[in-house]
GUFIKE-61312 format. One record per residue (C-alpha): residue number from 1; residue in one letter; x, y, z. Coordinates in Angstrom, 2 decimals, padded with zeros to 5 digits. Layout:
// residues N
seq	type	xx	yy	zz
NUM	a	X	Y	Z
...
***
This chain:
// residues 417
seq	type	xx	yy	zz
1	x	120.72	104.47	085.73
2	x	119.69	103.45	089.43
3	x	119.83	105.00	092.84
4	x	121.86	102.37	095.31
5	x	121.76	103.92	098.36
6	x	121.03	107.26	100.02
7	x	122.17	108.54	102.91
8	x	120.52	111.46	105.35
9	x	122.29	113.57	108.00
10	x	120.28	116.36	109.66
11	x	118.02	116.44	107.00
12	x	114.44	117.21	108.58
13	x	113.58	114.92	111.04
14	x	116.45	112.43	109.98
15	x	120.08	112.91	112.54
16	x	121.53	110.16	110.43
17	x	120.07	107.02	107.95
18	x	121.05	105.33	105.44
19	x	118.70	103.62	102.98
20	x	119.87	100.71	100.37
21	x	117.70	101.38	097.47
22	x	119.51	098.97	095.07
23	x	116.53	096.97	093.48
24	x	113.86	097.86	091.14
25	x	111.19	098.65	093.53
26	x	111.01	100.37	097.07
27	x	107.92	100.15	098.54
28	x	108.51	102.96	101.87
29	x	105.85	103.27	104.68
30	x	104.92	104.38	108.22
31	x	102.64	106.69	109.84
32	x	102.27	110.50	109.00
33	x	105.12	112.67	109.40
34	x	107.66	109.57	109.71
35	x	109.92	110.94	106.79
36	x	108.63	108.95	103.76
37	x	108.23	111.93	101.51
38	x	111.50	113.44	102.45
39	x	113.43	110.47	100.95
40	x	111.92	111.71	097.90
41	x	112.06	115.26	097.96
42	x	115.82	114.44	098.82
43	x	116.10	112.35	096.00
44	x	114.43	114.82	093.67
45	x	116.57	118.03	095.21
46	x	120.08	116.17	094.90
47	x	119.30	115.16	091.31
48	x	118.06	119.28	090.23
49	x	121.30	120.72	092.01
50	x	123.48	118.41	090.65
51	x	121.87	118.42	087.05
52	x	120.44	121.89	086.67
53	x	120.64	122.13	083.20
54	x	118.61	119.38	083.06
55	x	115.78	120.20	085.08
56	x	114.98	123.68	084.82
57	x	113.64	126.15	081.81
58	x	114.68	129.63	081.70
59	x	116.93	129.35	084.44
60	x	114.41	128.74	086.92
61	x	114.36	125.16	088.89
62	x	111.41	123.11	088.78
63	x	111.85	121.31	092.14
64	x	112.60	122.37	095.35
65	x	116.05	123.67	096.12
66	x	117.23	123.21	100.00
67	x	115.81	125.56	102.44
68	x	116.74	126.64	106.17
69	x	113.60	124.76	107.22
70	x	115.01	121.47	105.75
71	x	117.89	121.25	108.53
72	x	116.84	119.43	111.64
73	x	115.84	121.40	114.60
74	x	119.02	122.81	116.66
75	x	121.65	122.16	113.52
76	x	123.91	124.03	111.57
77	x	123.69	122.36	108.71
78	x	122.52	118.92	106.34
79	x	124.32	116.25	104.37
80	x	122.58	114.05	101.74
81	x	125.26	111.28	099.83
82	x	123.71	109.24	097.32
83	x	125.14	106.45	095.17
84	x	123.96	106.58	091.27
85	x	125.22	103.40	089.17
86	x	125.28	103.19	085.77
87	x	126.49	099.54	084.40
88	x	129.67	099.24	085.82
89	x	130.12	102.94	086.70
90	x	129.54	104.26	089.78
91	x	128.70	107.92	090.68
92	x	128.52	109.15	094.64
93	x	127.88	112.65	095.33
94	x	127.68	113.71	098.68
95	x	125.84	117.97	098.86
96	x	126.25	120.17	101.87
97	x	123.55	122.61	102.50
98	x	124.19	125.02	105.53
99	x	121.83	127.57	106.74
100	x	121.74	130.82	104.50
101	x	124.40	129.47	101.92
102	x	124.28	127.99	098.85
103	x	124.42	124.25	098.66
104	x	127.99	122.69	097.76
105	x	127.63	119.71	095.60
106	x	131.28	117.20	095.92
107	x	131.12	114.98	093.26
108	x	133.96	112.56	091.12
109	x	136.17	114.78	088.99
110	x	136.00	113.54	085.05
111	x	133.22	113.18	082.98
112	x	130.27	113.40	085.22
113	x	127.93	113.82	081.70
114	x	128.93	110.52	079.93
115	x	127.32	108.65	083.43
116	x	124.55	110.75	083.67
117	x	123.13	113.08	080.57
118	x	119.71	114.74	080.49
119	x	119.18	112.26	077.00
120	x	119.68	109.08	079.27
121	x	119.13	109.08	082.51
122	x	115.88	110.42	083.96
123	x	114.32	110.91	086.82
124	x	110.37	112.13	087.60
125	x	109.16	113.22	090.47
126	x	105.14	112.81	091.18
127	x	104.29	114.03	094.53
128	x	101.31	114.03	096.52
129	x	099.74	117.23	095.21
130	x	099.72	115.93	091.70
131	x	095.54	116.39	090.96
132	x	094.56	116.83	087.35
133	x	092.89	119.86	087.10
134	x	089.41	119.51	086.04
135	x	088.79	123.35	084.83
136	x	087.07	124.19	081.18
137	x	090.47	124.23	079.79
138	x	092.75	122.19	081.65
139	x	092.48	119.27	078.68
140	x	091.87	121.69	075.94
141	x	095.86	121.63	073.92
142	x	096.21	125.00	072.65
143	x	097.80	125.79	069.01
144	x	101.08	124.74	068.31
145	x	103.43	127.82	069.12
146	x	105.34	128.99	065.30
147	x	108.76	127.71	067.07
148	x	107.36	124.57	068.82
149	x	108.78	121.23	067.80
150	x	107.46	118.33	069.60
151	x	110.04	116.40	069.96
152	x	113.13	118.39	071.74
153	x	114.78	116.12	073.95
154	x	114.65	118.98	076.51
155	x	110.89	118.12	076.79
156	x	111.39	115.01	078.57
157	x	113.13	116.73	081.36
158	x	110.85	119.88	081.73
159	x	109.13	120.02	084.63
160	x	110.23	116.50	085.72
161	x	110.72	117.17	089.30
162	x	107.83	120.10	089.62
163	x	106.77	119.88	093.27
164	x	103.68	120.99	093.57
165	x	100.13	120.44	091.60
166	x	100.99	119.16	088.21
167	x	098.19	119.94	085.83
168	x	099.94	117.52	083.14
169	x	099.32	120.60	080.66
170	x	102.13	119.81	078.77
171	x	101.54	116.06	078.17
172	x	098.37	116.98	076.44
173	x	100.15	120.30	074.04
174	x	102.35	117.82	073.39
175	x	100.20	115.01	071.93
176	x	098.14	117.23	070.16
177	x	101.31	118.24	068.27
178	x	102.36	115.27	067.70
179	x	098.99	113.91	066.58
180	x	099.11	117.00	064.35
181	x	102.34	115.84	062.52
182	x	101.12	111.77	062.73
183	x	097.81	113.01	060.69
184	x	099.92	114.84	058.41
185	x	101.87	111.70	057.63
186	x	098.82	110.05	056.98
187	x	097.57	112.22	053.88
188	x	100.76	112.72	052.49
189	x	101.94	108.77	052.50
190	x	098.32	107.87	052.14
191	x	098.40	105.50	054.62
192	x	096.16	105.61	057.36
193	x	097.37	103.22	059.30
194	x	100.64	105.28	060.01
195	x	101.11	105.69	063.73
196	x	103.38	108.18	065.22
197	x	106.09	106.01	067.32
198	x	106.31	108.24	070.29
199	x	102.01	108.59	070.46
200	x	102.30	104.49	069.64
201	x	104.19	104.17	072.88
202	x	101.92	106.47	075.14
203	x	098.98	104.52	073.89
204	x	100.23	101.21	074.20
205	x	101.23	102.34	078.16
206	x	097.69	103.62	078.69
207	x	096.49	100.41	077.25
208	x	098.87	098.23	079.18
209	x	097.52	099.97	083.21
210	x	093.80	100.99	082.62
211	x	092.37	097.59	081.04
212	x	089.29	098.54	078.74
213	x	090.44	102.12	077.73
214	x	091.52	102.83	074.31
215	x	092.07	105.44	071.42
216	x	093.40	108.04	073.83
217	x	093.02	110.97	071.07
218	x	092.57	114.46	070.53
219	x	088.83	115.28	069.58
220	x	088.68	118.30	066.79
221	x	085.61	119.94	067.65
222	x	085.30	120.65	069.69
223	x	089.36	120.63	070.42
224	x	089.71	118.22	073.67
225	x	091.54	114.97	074.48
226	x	089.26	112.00	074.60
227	x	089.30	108.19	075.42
228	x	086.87	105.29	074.70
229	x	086.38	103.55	077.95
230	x	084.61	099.78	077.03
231	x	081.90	101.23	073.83
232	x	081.88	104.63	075.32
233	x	083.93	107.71	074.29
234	x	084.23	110.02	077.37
235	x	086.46	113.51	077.45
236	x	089.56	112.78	079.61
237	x	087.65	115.12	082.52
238	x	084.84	113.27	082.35
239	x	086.76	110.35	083.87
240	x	086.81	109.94	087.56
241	x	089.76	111.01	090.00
242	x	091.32	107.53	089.83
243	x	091.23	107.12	086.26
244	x	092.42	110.48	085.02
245	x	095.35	110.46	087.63
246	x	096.41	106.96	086.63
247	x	095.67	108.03	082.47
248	x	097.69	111.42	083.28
249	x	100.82	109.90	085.23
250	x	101.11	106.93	082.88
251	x	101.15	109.04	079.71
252	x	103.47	111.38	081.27
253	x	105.81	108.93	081.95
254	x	105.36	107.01	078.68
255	x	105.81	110.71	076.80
256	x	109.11	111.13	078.72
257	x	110.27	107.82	077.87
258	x	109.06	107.98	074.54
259	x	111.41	111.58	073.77
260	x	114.15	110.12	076.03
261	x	114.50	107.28	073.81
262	x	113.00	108.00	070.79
263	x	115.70	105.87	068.68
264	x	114.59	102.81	070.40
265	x	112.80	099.73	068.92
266	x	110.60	099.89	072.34
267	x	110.77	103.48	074.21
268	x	108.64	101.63	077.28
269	x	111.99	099.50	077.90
270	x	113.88	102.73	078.56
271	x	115.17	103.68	082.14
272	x	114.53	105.95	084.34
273	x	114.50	106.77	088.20
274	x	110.57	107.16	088.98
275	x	109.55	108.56	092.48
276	x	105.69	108.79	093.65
277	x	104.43	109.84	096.79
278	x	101.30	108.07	097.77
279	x	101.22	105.43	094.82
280	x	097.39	104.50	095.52
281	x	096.13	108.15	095.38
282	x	092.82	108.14	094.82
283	x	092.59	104.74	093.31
284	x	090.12	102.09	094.44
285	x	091.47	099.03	096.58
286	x	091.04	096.76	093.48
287	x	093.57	098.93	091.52
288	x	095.45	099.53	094.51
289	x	096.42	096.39	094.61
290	x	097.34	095.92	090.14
291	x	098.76	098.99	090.19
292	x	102.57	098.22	090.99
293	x	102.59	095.33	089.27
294	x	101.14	097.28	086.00
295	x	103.54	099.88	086.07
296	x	106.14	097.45	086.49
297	x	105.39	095.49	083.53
298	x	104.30	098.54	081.01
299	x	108.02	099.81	082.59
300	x	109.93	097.13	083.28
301	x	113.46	099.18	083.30
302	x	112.81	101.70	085.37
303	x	113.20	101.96	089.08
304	x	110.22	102.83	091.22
305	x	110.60	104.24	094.21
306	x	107.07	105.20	096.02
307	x	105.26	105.91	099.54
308	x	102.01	103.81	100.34
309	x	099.34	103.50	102.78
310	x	097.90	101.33	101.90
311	x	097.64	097.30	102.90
312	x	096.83	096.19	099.43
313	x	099.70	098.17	098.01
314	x	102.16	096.32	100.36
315	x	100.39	092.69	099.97
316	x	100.69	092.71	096.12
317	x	105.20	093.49	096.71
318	x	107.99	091.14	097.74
319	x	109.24	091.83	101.06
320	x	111.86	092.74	100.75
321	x	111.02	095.35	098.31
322	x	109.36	097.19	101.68
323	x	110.88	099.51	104.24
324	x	109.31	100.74	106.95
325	x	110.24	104.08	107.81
326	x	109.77	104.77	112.00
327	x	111.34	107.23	114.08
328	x	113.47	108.60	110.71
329	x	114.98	105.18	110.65
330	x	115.03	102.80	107.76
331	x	113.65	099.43	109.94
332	x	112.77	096.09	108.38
333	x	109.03	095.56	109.43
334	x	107.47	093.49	112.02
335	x	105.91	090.97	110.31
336	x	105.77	090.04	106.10
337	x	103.42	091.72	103.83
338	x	103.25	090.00	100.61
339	x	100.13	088.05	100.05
340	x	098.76	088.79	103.69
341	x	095.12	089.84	104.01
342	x	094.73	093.36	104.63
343	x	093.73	092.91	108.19
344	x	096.69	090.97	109.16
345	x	099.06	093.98	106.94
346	x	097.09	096.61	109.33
347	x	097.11	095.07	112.53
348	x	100.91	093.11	112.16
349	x	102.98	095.46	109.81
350	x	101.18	098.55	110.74
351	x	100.23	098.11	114.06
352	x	096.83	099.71	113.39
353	x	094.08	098.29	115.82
354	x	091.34	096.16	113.32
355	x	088.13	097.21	115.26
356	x	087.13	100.88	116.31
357	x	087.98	100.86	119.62
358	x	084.06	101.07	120.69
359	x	083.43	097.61	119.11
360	x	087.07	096.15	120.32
361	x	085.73	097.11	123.15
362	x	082.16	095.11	123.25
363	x	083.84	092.40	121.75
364	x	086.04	092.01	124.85
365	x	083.28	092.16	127.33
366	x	081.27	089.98	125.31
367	x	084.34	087.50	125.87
368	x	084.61	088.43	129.85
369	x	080.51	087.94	130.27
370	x	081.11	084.46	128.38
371	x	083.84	083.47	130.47
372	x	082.20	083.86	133.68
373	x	079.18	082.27	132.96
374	x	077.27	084.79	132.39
375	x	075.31	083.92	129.19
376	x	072.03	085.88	128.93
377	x	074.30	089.24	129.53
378	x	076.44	088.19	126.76
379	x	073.45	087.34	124.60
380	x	072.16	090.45	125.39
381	x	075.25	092.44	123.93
382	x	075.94	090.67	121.20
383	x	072.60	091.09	119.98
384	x	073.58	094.68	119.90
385	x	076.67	094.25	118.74
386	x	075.04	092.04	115.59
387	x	072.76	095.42	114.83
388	x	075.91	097.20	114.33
389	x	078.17	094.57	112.89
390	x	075.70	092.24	111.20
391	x	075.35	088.49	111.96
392	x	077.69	087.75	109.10
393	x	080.84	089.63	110.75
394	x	083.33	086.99	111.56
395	x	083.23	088.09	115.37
396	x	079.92	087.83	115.49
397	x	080.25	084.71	114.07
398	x	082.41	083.00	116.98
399	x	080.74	084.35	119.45
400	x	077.24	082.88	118.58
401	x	079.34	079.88	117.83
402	x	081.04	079.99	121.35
403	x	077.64	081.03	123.26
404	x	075.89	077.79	121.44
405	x	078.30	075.45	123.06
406	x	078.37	077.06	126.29
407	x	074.67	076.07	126.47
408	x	073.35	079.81	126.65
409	x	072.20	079.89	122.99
410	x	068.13	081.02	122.47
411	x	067.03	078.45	120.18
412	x	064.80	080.95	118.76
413	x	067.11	083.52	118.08
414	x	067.40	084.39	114.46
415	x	070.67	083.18	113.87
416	x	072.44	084.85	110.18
417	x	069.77	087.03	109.87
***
């Protein structure tokens, strides 16, 4: 199942665009408030309405449903079309939303289930507000309800497009139950090397995007989900922001996969649409950069569609995997971003200055002073300039470099100090 392309018509801040989403990965960015996150709140709405039965437990929705607010300013009404693909089948669905009515989904007439049923085709929805929570009980799995089963395929839908802050609770009742049932299996069959395929999955996930962590397990007394990170064996909430929210979104998805597909030799090969607002959330730039190219390869069928802001998110995907999203338009950007240096990303793709403007601006007169001559004022403010920057900064650098060979050097400056 794939998204091909998506279409927006007084939706927000959008009059009309159309974005071709047709590939494995969309990498989507621009400033604040350019309409990133309401291609995939679009996304995620479109696929509850038309699917509620899907995507919602006890009748009440788990995403957000189209408000007044969501039609732009001075219109009547929105229009969202979006082409789904299956194989060779091809599913466009075009819902009207007016203000104060009910949204009117048009879609194919026939046998809309046999392209797209809840057991094989799903799509998740992580936003920006998805923080762990980190209270007393937040990674403590209570008992296993009398009528719980673990695996109900419904489970891999639940909560799938929550909007909102996602505490994950369910991922970790549900691999406490089926840890419960795995250990089970091991004293009956007497064989303790017996792995639950579904936990088998989630494990080998976790393995395959945090490098170094293992034995994701939950701890009996006292009761609480625990990792081994290198020698150490640390409670999940012990792990910091980065880690738990990379451990928590790739066992979610792996868990989802896992149920979706649970007849298949690998459940990690399964499909699904997968949408994530700010993909580098509280990671580190060093994981910012691995972690597309992790998730790809621990999921290599689904199709990732995220929001970034950052430069070593963008160098680390093809080209023309990236959209820049400006003025709600869908705009090819101004320069390349794969393998670029995160300067050049900043200052060429997102036309963010690379110097605080106080510095740009010393650098510049440093220039000017050197220009006219003018070599012990320029000395004089680069020395400052070199308190603030260091004498290793690379404009530092030149301009000690340039000031040498313009003859106004002190020879008994301490040069790289």
């Amino acid at each position: 199942m794939r998204v091909r392309r998506l279409t927006l018509t007084n939706y927000r801040g959008f009059e009309q665009a159309t974005i071709d989403l047709d590939r494995p990965l969309t990498v989507l960015f621009g400033v604040n408030g350019s309409g990133k996150s309401s291609v995939l709140n679009a996304l995620a709405t479109l696929t509850t309405n038309l699917y509620p039965h899907a995507y919602s437990t006890g009748g009440q929705y788990w995403c957000h449903s189209f408000e007044n607010h969501d039609i732009r300013e001075g219109c009547s009404r929105l229009e969202l079309s979006v082409d789904w693909t299956n194989a060779d089948v091809s599913l466009p669905v075009t819902e009207v939303f007016a203000r104060d009515q009910k949204p009117n989904v048009r879609k194919p007439v026939g046998d809309v289930g046999a392209l797209y049923s809840a057991a094989r085709a799903l799509t998740i929805f992580y936003g920006s507000a998805r923080e762990v929570a980190t209270d007393s009980n937040a990674f403590i799995p209570v008992q296993r309800d009398n009528g719980e089963t673990p695996d109900r395929p419904e489970l891999a839908t639940h909560d799938a497009l929550a909007v909102g802050h996602l505490k994950f609770r369910t991922l970790f009742q549900w691999f406490k139950n089926r840890e419960d049932t795995e250990n089970e299996l091991k004293v009956s069959r007497q064989d303790l090397t017996l792995e639950d395929p579904q936990l088998a999955a989630v494990r080998r996930a976790v393995a395959g995007m945090l490098p170094g962590f293992s034995g994701l397990r939950i701890q009996r007394d006292p009761l609480h989900m625990v990792i081994r990170k290198g020698d150490t064996l640390l409670a999940v909430d012990q792990l910091s922001d980065g880690e738990r929210l990379l451990l928590a979104l790739t066992a979610d998805l792996a868990r989802r996969l896992a149920i979706t597909y649970a007849d298949a030799p690998d459940p990690l090969s399964g499909e699904a649409i997968v949408l994530i607002d700010e993909v580098e959330l509280h990671l580190h730039p060093t994981w910012q950069r691995r972690v597309l190219g992790a998730l790809r390869s621990t999921f290599p069928n689904c199709q990732f569609i995220v929001t970034t802001h950052s430069p070593q998110v963008l160098s680390e995907v093809p080209n023309d995997a990236v959209v820049l999203v400006k003025d709600f338009q869908f705009v090819r950007p101004g320069a390349p971003t794969a393998g670029r240096d995160s300067n050049a990303i900043l200052t060429e793709a997102m036309g963010t200055p690379d110097r605080p403007v106080a510095q740009a601006a010393a650098i510049e007169s440093i220039g000017a002073l050197l220009d006219e001559g003018r070599h012990a004022e320029a000395r004089a403010q680069l020395d400052a300039l070199a308190l603030q920057l260091t004498e290793r900064d690379r404009e530092v650098v030149e301009l000690r470099t340039m000031l040498h060979f313009l003859g106004g050097d002190d020879a008994a400056h301490p040069q790289g100090s």
